[in-house]
Backbone bond lengths (Angstrom), bond angles and torsions (degrees), N, CA, C in turn:
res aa  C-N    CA-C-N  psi(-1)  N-CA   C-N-CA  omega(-1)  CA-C   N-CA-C  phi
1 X - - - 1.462 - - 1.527 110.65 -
2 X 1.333 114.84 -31.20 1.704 112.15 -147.92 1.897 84.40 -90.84
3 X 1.392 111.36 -29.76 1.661 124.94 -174.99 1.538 105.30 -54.83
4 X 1.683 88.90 -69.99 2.123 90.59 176.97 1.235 110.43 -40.98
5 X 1.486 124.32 -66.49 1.439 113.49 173.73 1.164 138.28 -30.41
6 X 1.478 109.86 -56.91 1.869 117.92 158.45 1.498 89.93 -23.51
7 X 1.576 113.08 -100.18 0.872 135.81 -172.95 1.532 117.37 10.82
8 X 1.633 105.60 -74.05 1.039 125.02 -167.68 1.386 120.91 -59.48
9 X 1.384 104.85 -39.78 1.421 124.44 173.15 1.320 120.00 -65.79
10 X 1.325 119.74 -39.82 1.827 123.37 166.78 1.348 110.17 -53.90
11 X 1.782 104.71 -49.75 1.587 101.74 178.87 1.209 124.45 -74.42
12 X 1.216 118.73 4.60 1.698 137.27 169.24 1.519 109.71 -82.41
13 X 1.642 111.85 -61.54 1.286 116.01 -178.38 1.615 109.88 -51.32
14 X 1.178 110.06 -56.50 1.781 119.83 -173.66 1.528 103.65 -36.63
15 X 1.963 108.15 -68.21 1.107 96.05 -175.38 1.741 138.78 -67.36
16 X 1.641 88.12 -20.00 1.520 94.75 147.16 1.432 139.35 -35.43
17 X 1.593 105.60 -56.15 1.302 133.38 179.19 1.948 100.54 -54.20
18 X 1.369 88.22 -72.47 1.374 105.92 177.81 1.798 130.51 -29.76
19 X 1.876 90.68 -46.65 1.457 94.73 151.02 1.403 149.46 -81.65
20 X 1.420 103.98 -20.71 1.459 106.96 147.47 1.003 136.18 -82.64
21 X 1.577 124.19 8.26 1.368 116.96 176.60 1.933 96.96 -86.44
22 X 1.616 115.73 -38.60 1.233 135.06 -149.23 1.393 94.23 -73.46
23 X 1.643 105.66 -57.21 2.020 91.55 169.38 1.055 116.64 -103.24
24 X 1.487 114.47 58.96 1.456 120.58 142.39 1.439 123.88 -123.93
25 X 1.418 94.15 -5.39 1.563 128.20 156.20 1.475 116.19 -78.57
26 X 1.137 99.30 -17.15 2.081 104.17 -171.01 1.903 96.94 -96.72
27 X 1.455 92.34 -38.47 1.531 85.85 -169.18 1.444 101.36 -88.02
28 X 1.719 140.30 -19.64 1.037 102.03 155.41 1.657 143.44 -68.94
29 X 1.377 97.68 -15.16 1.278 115.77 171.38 1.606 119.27 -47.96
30 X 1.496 101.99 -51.02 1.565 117.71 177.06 1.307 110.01 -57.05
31 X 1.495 117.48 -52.11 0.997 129.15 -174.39 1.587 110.19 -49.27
32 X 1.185 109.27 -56.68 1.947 121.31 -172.37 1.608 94.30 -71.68
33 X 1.465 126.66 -36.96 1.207 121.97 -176.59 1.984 102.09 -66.73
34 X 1.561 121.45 -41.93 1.551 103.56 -179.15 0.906 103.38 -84.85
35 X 1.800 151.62 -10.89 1.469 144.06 155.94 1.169 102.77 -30.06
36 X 1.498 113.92 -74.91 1.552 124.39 -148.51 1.542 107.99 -83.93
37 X 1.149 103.68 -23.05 1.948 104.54 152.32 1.431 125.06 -46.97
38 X 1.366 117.31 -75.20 1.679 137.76 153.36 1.620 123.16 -44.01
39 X 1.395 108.29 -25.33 1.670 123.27 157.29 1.607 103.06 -71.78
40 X 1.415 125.40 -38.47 1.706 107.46 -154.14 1.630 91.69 -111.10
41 X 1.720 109.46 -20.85 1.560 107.29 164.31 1.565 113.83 -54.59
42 X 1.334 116.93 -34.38 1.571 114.34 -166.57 1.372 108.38 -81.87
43 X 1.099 96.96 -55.88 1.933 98.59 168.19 1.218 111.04 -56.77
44 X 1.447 139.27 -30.82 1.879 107.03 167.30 1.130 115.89 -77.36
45 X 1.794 118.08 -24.84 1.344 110.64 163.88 1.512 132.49 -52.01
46 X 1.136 118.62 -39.47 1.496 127.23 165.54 1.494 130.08 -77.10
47 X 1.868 103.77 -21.91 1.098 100.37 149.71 1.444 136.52 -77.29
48 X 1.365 118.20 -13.89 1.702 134.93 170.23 1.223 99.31 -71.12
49 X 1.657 133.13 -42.15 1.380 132.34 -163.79 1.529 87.01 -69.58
50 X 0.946 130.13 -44.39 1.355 114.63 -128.19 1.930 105.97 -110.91
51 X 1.759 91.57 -17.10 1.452 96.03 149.12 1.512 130.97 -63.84
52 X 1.623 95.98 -41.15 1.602 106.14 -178.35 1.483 110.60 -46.58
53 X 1.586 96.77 -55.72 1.568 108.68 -165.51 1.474 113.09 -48.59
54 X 1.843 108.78 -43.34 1.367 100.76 -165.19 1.866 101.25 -83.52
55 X 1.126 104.41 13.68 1.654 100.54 -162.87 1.913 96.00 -99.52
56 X 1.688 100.57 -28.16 1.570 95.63 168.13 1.361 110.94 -72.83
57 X 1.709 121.39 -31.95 1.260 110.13 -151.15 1.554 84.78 -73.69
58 X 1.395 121.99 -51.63 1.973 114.75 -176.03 1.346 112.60 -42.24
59 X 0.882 117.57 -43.85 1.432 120.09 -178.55 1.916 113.10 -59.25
60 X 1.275 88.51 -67.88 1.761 84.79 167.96 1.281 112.13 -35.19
61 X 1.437 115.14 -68.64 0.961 121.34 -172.72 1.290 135.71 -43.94
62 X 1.398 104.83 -41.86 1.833 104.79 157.66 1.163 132.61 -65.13
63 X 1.580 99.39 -25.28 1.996 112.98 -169.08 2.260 85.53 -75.08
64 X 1.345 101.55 -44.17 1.288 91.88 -166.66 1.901 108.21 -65.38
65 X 1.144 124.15 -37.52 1.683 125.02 -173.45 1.945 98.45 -62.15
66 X 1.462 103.27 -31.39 1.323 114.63 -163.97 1.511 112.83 -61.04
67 X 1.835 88.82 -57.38 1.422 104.24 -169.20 2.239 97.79 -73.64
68 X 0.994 139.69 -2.58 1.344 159.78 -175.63 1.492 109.11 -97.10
69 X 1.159 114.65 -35.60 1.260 119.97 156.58 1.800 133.00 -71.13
70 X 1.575 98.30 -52.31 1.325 91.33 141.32 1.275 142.85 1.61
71 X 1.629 83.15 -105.80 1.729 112.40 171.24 1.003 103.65 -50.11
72 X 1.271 149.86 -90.57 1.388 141.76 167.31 1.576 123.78 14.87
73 X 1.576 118.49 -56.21 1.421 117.19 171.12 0.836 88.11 -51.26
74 X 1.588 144.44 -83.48 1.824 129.03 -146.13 0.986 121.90 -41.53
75 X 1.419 139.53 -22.47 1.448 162.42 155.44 1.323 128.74 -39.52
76 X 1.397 92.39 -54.16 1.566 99.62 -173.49 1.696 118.54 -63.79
77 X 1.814 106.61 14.27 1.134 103.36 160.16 1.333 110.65 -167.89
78 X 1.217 118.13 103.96 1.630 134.89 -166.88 1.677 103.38 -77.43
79 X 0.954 97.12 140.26 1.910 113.66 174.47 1.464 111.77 -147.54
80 X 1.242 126.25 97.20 1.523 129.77 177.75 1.028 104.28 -143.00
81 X 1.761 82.98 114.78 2.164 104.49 163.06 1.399 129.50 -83.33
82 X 1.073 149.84 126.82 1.150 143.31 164.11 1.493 124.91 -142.31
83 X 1.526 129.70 167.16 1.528 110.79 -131.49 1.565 93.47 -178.03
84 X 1.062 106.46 140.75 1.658 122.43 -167.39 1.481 108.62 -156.61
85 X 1.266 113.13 139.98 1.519 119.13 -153.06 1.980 96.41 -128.71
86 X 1.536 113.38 102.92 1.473 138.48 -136.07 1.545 86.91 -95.98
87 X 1.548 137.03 159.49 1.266 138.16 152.12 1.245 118.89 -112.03
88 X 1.297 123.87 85.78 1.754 132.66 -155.04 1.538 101.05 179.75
89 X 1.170 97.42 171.09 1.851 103.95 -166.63 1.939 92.90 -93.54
90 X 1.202 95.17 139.51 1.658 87.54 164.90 1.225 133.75 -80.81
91 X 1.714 139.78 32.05 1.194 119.18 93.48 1.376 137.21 -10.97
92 X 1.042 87.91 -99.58 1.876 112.95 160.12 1.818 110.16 8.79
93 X 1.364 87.00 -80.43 1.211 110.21 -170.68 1.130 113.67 -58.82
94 X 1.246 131.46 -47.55 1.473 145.89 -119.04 1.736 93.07 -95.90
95 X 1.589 74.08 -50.59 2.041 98.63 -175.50 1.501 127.14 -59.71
96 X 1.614 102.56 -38.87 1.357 119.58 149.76 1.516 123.45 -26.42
97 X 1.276 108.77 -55.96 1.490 132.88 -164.14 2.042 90.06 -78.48
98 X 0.955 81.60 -75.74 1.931 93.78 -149.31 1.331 96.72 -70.83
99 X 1.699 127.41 7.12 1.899 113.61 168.39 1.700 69.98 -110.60
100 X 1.870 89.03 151.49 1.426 101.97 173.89 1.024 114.40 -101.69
101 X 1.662 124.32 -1.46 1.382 132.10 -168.55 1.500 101.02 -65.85
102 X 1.679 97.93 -39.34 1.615 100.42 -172.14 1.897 119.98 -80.31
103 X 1.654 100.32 -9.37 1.519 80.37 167.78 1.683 123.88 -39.97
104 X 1.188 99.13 -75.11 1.774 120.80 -169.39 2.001 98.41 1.27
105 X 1.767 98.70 -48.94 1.996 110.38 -175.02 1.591 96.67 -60.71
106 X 0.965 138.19 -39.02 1.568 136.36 -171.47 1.405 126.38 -109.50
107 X 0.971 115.53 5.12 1.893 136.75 -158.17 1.719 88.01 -85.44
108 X 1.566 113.91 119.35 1.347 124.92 -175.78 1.385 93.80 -73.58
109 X 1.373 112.27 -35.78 2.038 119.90 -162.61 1.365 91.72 -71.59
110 X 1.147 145.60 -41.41 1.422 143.84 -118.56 1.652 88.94 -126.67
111 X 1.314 142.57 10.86 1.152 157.27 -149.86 1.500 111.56 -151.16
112 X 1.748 98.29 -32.69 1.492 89.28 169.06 1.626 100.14 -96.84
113 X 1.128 115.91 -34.79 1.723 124.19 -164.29 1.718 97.42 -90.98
114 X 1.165 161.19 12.23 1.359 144.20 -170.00 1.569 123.19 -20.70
115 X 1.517 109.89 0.12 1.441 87.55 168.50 1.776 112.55 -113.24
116 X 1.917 110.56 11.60 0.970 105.76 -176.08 1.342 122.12 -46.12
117 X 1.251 127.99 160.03 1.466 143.10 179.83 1.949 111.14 -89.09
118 X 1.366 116.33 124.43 1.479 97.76 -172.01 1.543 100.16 -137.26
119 X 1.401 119.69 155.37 1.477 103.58 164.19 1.599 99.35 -163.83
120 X 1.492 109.25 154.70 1.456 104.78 -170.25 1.203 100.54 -112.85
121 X 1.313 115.03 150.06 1.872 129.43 -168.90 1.770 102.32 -115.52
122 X 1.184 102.70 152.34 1.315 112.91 144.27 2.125 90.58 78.07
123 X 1.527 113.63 -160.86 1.575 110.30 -163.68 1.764 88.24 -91.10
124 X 1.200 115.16 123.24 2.179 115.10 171.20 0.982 90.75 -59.45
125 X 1.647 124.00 137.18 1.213 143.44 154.83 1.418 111.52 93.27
126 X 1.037 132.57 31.91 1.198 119.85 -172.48 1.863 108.34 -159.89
127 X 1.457 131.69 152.59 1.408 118.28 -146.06 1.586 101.33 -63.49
128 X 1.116 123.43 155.84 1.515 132.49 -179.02 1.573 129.91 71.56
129 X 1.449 90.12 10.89 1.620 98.53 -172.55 1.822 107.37 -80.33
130 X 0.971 135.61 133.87 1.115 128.64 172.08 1.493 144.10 -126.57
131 X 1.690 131.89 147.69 1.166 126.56 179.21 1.335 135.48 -71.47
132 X 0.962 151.21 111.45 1.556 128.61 -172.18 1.766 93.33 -124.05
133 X 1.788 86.57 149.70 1.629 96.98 -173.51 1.830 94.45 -146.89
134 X 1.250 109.70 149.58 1.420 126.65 156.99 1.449 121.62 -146.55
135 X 1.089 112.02 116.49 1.338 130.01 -164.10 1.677 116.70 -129.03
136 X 1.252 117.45 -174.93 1.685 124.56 -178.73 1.278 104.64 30.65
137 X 1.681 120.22 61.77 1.011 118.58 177.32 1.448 142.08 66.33
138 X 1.151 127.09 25.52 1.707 135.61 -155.29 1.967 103.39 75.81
139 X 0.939 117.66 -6.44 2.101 133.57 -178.36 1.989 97.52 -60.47
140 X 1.291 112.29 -55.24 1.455 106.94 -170.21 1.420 91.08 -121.71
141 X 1.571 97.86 132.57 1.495 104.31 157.94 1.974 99.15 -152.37
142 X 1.450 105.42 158.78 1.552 116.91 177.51 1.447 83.24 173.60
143 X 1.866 94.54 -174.34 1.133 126.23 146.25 1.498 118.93 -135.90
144 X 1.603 95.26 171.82 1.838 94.52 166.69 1.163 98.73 -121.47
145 X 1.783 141.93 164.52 1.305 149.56 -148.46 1.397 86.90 -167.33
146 X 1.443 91.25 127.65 1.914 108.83 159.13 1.269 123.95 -57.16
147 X 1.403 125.54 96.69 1.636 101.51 -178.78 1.527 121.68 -98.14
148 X 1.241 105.96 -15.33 2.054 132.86 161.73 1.199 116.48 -134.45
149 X 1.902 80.57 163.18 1.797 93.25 -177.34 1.388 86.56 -157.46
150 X 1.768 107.06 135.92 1.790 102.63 161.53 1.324 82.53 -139.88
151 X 1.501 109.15 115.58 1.971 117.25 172.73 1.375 117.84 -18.27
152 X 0.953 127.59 120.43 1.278 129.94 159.42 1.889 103.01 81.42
153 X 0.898 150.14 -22.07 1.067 141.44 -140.60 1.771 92.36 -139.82
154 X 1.396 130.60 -51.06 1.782 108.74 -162.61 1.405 100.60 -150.09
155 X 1.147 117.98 127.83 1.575 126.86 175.20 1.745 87.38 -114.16
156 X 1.495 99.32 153.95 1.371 128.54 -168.08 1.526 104.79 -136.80
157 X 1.987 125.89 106.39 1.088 89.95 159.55 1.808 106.29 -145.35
158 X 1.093 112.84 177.27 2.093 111.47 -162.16 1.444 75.45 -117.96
159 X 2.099 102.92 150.86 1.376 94.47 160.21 1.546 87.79 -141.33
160 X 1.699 110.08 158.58 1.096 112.18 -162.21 1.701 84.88 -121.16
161 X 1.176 113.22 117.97 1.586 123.29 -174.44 1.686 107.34 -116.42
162 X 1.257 110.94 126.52 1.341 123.02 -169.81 1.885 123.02 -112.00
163 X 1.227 97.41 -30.20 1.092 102.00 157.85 1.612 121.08 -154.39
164 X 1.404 114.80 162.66 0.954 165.27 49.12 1.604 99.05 -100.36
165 X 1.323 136.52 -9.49 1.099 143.37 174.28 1.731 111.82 -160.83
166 X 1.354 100.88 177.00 1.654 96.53 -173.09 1.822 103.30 -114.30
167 X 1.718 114.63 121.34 1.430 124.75 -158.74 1.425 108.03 -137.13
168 X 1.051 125.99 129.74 2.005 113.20 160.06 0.958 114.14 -124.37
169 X 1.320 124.04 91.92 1.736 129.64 -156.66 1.623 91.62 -108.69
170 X 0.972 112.83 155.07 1.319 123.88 162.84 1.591 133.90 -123.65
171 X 1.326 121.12 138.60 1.596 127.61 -168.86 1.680 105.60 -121.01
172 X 1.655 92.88 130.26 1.313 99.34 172.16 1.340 117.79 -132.59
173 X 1.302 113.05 142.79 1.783 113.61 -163.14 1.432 105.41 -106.59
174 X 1.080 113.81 150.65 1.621 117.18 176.16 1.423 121.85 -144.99
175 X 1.125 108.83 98.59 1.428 117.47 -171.55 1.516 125.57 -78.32
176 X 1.468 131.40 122.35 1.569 123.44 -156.27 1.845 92.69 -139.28
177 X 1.145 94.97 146.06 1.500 97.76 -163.95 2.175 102.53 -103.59
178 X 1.562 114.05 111.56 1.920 85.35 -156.10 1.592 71.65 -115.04
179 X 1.312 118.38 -166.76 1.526 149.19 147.76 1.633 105.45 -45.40
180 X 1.100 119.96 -19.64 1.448 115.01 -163.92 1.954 107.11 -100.86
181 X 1.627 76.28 -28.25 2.156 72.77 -171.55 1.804 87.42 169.01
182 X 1.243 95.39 -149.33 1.366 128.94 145.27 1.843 137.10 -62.94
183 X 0.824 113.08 90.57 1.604 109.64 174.21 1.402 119.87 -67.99
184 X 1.495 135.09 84.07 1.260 125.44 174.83 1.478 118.23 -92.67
185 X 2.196 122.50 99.11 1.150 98.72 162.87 1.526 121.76 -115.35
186 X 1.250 104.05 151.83 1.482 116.09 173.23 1.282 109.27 -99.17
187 X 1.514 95.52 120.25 1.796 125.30 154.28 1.606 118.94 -82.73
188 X 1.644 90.87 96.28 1.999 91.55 -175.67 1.789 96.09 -100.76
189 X 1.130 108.17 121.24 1.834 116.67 162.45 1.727 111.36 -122.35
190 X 0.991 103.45 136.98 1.361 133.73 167.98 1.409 146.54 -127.86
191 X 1.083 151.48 108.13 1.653 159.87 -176.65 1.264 122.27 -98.52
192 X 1.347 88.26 126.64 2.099 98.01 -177.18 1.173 95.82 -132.75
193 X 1.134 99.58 169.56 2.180 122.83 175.66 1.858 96.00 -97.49
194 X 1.126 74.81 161.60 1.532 86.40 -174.99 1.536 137.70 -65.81
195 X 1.238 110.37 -17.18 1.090 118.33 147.65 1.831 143.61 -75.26
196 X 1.482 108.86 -40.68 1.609 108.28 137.92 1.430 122.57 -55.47
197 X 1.021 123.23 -31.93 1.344 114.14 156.73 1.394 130.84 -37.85
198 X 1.409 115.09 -62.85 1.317 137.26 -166.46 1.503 91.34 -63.05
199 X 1.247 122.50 -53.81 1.519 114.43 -179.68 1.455 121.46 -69.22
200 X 1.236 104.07 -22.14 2.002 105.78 178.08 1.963 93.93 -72.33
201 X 1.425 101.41 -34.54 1.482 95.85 175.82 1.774 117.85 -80.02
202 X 1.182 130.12 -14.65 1.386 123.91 163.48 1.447 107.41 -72.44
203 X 1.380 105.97 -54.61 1.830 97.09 -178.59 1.297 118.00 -80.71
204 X 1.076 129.80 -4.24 1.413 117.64 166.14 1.237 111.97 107.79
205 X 1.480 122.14 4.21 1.481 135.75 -169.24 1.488 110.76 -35.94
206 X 1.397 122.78 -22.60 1.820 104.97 -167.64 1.109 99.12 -97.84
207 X 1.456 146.71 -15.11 1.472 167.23 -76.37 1.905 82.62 -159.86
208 X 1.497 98.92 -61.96 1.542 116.42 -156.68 1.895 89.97 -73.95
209 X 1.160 112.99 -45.96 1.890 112.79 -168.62 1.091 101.27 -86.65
210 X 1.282 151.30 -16.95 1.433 121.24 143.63 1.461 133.44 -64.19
211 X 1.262 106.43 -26.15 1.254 109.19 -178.41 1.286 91.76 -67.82
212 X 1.427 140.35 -75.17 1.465 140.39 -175.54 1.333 121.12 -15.43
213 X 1.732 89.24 -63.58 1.842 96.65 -175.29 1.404 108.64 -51.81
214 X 1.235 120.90 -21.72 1.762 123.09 -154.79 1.468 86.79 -99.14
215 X 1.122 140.32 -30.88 1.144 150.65 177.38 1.424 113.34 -60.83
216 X 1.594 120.24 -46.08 1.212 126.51 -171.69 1.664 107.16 -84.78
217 X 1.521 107.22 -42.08 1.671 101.61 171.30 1.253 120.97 -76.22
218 X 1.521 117.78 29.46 1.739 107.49 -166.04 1.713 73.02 -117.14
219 X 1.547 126.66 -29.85 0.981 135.59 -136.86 1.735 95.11 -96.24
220 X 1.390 103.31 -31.15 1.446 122.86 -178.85 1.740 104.60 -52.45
221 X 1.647 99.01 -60.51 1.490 133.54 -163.64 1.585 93.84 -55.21
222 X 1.290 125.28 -39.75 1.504 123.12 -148.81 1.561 93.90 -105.58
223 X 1.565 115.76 -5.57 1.749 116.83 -165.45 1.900 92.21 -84.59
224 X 1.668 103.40 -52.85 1.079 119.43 -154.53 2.345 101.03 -74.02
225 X 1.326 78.38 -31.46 2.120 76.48 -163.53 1.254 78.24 -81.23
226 X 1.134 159.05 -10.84 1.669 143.10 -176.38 1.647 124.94 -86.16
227 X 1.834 101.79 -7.61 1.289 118.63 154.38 1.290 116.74 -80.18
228 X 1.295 103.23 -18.16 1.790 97.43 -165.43 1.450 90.77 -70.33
Protein backbone atom coordinates (compact mmCIF):
# COMPACT_ATOMS: atom_id res chain seq x y z
CA UNK A 1 0.00 0.00 0.00
CA UNK A 2 2.54 2.58 1.35
CA UNK A 3 4.68 1.58 -2.31
CA UNK A 4 1.54 2.40 -4.70
CA UNK A 5 1.33 5.56 -2.96
CA UNK A 6 5.05 6.43 -3.43
CA UNK A 7 4.30 5.57 -6.66
CA UNK A 8 1.54 7.66 -7.22
CA UNK A 9 2.99 10.62 -5.84
CA UNK A 10 6.29 10.59 -8.09
CA UNK A 11 3.87 10.25 -10.95
CA UNK A 12 2.08 13.28 -9.63
CA UNK A 13 5.20 15.29 -8.93
CA UNK A 14 6.71 14.57 -12.59
CA UNK A 15 3.60 15.58 -14.14
CA UNK A 16 3.61 18.44 -12.02
CA UNK A 17 7.09 19.13 -13.05
CA UNK A 18 6.09 18.50 -16.54
CA UNK A 19 3.52 21.20 -16.29
CA UNK A 20 5.55 23.74 -15.21
CA UNK A 21 8.18 23.26 -17.36
CA UNK A 22 5.43 23.32 -20.50
CA UNK A 23 3.91 26.76 -19.32
CA UNK A 24 6.95 28.15 -18.74
CA UNK A 25 7.77 27.13 -22.10
CA UNK A 26 4.36 28.66 -23.35
CA UNK A 27 4.97 31.87 -21.62
CA UNK A 28 8.31 32.20 -22.88
CA UNK A 29 7.13 31.56 -26.14
CA UNK A 30 4.49 34.42 -25.78
CA UNK A 31 6.85 36.41 -24.52
CA UNK A 32 9.45 36.10 -27.76
CA UNK A 33 6.19 35.89 -29.78
CA UNK A 34 5.12 39.87 -28.35
CA UNK A 35 8.98 40.87 -28.64
CA UNK A 36 9.12 40.09 -32.19
CA UNK A 37 5.63 41.61 -32.76
CA UNK A 38 6.72 45.14 -31.18
CA UNK A 39 10.27 44.39 -32.93
CA UNK A 40 8.54 44.08 -36.57
CA UNK A 41 5.74 46.74 -35.33
CA UNK A 42 8.67 49.28 -34.93
CA UNK A 43 10.36 48.62 -38.05
CA UNK A 44 7.18 49.23 -40.21
CA UNK A 45 6.72 52.13 -38.15
CA UNK A 46 9.99 53.62 -39.13
CA UNK A 47 9.71 52.23 -42.26
CA UNK A 48 6.27 54.31 -42.93
CA UNK A 49 8.15 57.30 -41.27
CA UNK A 50 10.73 57.16 -43.33
CA UNK A 51 8.84 56.52 -46.56
CA UNK A 52 6.71 59.52 -45.74
CA UNK A 53 9.72 61.63 -45.23
CA UNK A 54 11.37 60.74 -48.46
CA UNK A 55 7.93 60.97 -50.26
CA UNK A 56 7.71 64.82 -48.97
CA UNK A 57 11.22 65.40 -49.75
CA UNK A 58 10.26 64.04 -53.77
CA UNK A 59 7.54 65.90 -53.80
CA UNK A 60 9.17 69.18 -52.80
CA UNK A 61 11.48 68.43 -54.84
CA UNK A 62 9.56 68.34 -57.99
CA UNK A 63 7.18 71.26 -56.95
CA UNK A 64 10.64 73.07 -56.43
CA UNK A 65 12.48 72.05 -60.21
CA UNK A 66 8.80 72.77 -61.39
CA UNK A 67 8.17 75.98 -59.89
CA UNK A 68 12.25 76.80 -61.32
CA UNK A 69 11.20 75.91 -64.43
CA UNK A 70 8.66 78.28 -64.54
CA UNK A 71 10.68 81.09 -63.66
CA UNK A 72 13.15 80.01 -65.90
CA UNK A 73 10.92 80.74 -69.11
CA UNK A 74 11.18 84.48 -68.09
CA UNK A 75 14.83 84.06 -68.53
CA UNK A 76 15.29 82.70 -71.54
CA UNK A 77 15.38 86.26 -72.58
CA UNK A 78 16.89 89.10 -70.58
CA UNK A 79 16.18 92.85 -71.48
CA UNK A 80 17.67 95.46 -69.04
CA UNK A 81 17.80 99.20 -69.51
CA UNK A 82 19.68 101.38 -67.54
CA UNK A 83 20.87 105.00 -67.92
CA UNK A 84 22.94 107.67 -66.30
CA UNK A 85 22.90 111.26 -67.13
CA UNK A 86 27.06 112.32 -67.55
CA UNK A 87 28.37 116.13 -67.03
CA UNK A 88 30.84 116.41 -70.03
CA UNK A 89 30.47 117.37 -73.66
CA UNK A 90 29.46 114.46 -75.86
CA UNK A 91 32.59 114.03 -77.37
CA UNK A 92 33.75 113.31 -74.13
CA UNK A 93 31.43 110.92 -73.49
CA UNK A 94 30.74 109.35 -76.56
CA UNK A 95 34.58 108.53 -76.98
CA UNK A 96 34.77 107.05 -73.65
CA UNK A 97 32.32 104.47 -74.79
CA UNK A 98 33.29 103.57 -78.44
CA UNK A 99 37.53 103.64 -77.78
CA UNK A 100 38.03 100.41 -75.92
CA UNK A 101 41.30 101.47 -74.64
CA UNK A 102 39.22 103.50 -72.25
CA UNK A 103 37.00 100.75 -70.91
CA UNK A 104 39.67 99.31 -68.37
CA UNK A 105 38.44 103.39 -66.30
CA UNK A 106 34.76 102.05 -66.24
CA UNK A 107 34.91 98.19 -66.55
CA UNK A 108 32.50 96.90 -63.56
CA UNK A 109 34.63 93.33 -64.09
CA UNK A 110 37.91 95.02 -63.98
CA UNK A 111 36.90 96.83 -60.62
CA UNK A 112 35.92 93.80 -59.06
CA UNK A 113 38.93 91.59 -60.51
CA UNK A 114 42.02 94.30 -60.83
CA UNK A 115 44.29 91.83 -61.88
CA UNK A 116 42.20 90.87 -64.93
CA UNK A 117 44.19 90.46 -68.12
CA UNK A 118 42.88 92.83 -71.10
CA UNK A 119 43.97 93.66 -74.57
CA UNK A 120 42.43 95.44 -77.51
CA UNK A 121 42.46 93.92 -81.13
CA UNK A 122 41.92 95.10 -84.37
CA UNK A 123 41.62 99.49 -85.18
CA UNK A 124 40.04 101.11 -81.20
CA UNK A 125 37.07 102.75 -82.08
CA UNK A 126 36.08 101.73 -85.08
CA UNK A 127 33.52 98.64 -86.33
CA UNK A 128 35.18 95.25 -85.46
CA UNK A 129 37.64 96.42 -83.11
CA UNK A 130 37.71 94.32 -80.11
CA UNK A 131 38.14 93.75 -76.22
CA UNK A 132 39.52 90.70 -74.85
CA UNK A 133 39.81 90.03 -71.06
CA UNK A 134 40.82 87.03 -68.77
CA UNK A 135 40.42 87.33 -65.39
CA UNK A 136 39.56 85.28 -61.89
CA UNK A 137 42.25 83.30 -62.71
CA UNK A 138 41.70 81.58 -66.25
CA UNK A 139 37.45 81.62 -64.40
CA UNK A 140 36.25 84.56 -66.93
CA UNK A 141 37.26 84.88 -70.29
CA UNK A 142 35.29 86.48 -73.69
CA UNK A 143 35.26 89.42 -75.56
CA UNK A 144 32.99 92.27 -76.65
CA UNK A 145 33.38 93.56 -80.47
CA UNK A 146 32.07 96.79 -81.96
CA UNK A 147 29.46 95.96 -84.31
CA UNK A 148 28.04 99.92 -84.79
CA UNK A 149 28.72 103.33 -84.61
CA UNK A 150 26.53 106.53 -85.50
CA UNK A 151 28.83 109.66 -84.10
CA UNK A 152 27.77 110.90 -81.22
CA UNK A 153 24.49 109.24 -80.85
CA UNK A 154 24.82 104.93 -80.76
CA UNK A 155 27.57 102.51 -80.12
CA UNK A 156 26.70 98.85 -80.83
CA UNK A 157 28.51 96.08 -79.22
CA UNK A 158 28.08 91.71 -79.09
CA UNK A 159 30.10 89.93 -76.51
CA UNK A 160 30.97 86.46 -76.87
CA UNK A 161 31.56 85.17 -73.17
CA UNK A 162 33.03 81.79 -72.62
CA UNK A 163 33.44 81.35 -69.32
CA UNK A 164 32.28 81.23 -66.26
CA UNK A 165 29.59 80.09 -68.68
CA UNK A 166 28.90 80.33 -72.44
CA UNK A 167 26.62 83.88 -73.34
CA UNK A 168 26.31 86.39 -76.42
CA UNK A 169 24.55 89.20 -74.93
CA UNK A 170 24.57 92.28 -76.51
CA UNK A 171 24.96 96.17 -75.37
CA UNK A 172 23.72 99.12 -76.93
CA UNK A 173 24.48 102.74 -76.03
CA UNK A 174 22.43 105.67 -76.73
CA UNK A 175 23.53 108.92 -76.39
CA UNK A 176 20.82 111.96 -75.84
CA UNK A 177 21.91 115.38 -75.35
CA UNK A 178 19.23 116.95 -72.17
CA UNK A 179 19.65 120.23 -69.95
CA UNK A 180 21.17 117.98 -67.44
CA UNK A 181 24.45 116.66 -69.27
CA UNK A 182 24.72 113.72 -71.26
CA UNK A 183 22.11 110.93 -71.26
CA UNK A 184 23.91 107.59 -71.50
CA UNK A 185 21.43 104.55 -71.87
CA UNK A 186 22.38 101.07 -72.17
CA UNK A 187 20.22 98.43 -73.80
CA UNK A 188 21.69 95.01 -72.39
CA UNK A 189 19.72 91.78 -74.09
CA UNK A 190 20.57 88.37 -73.73
CA UNK A 191 19.26 84.64 -74.67
CA UNK A 192 19.61 81.35 -73.00
CA UNK A 193 18.03 77.80 -73.37
CA UNK A 194 16.21 76.70 -70.76
CA UNK A 195 18.25 75.14 -68.76
CA UNK A 196 20.90 78.06 -68.20
CA UNK A 197 18.07 79.70 -67.48
CA UNK A 198 16.92 77.72 -64.62
CA UNK A 199 20.32 78.36 -63.12
CA UNK A 200 20.53 82.24 -63.87
CA UNK A 201 17.13 81.77 -61.96
CA UNK A 202 18.57 79.81 -58.82
CA UNK A 203 21.44 82.26 -58.52
CA UNK A 204 19.86 85.21 -59.07
CA UNK A 205 21.59 86.06 -62.35
CA UNK A 206 19.25 89.14 -63.43
CA UNK A 207 19.43 90.49 -59.81
CA UNK A 208 23.45 90.24 -60.23
CA UNK A 209 23.43 92.15 -64.15
CA UNK A 210 21.66 94.92 -63.20
CA UNK A 211 23.38 95.67 -60.46
CA UNK A 212 26.63 95.48 -62.71
CA UNK A 213 25.29 97.41 -65.57
CA UNK A 214 24.38 100.20 -62.98
CA UNK A 215 27.67 99.69 -61.66
CA UNK A 216 29.47 100.18 -64.91
CA UNK A 217 27.46 103.47 -65.89
CA UNK A 218 27.98 105.03 -62.46
CA UNK A 219 31.57 104.07 -63.25
CA UNK A 220 31.30 105.64 -66.78
CA UNK A 221 29.83 108.99 -65.05
CA UNK A 222 32.79 109.22 -62.52
CA UNK A 223 35.56 108.19 -65.55
CA UNK A 224 34.33 111.02 -67.75
CA UNK A 225 33.48 114.16 -64.90
CA UNK A 226 37.02 113.38 -63.41
CA UNK A 227 38.56 114.87 -66.63
CA UNK A 228 36.61 117.78 -66.31
Amino acid sequence: MFNLLNVQTTEYAEDTELIVDRSFALILANLYFVSEKNKYLNQFKMKKKMITFISIIAVAFVAFIGFGLYKAKELTSIHIVKSVTIQGSKEEVFNMVRNLNNFPKWSPFLAEDPTQKYEVKGTDGTVGAQYHWNGNKGKDIGYQEIVSIDTFKHVGMKCDIQKPFVATPTFDYYFTETANGIEVKQDFKVESELVPAFFMWLFGAKASMEKTNQKGLDLLKKAVEKKL
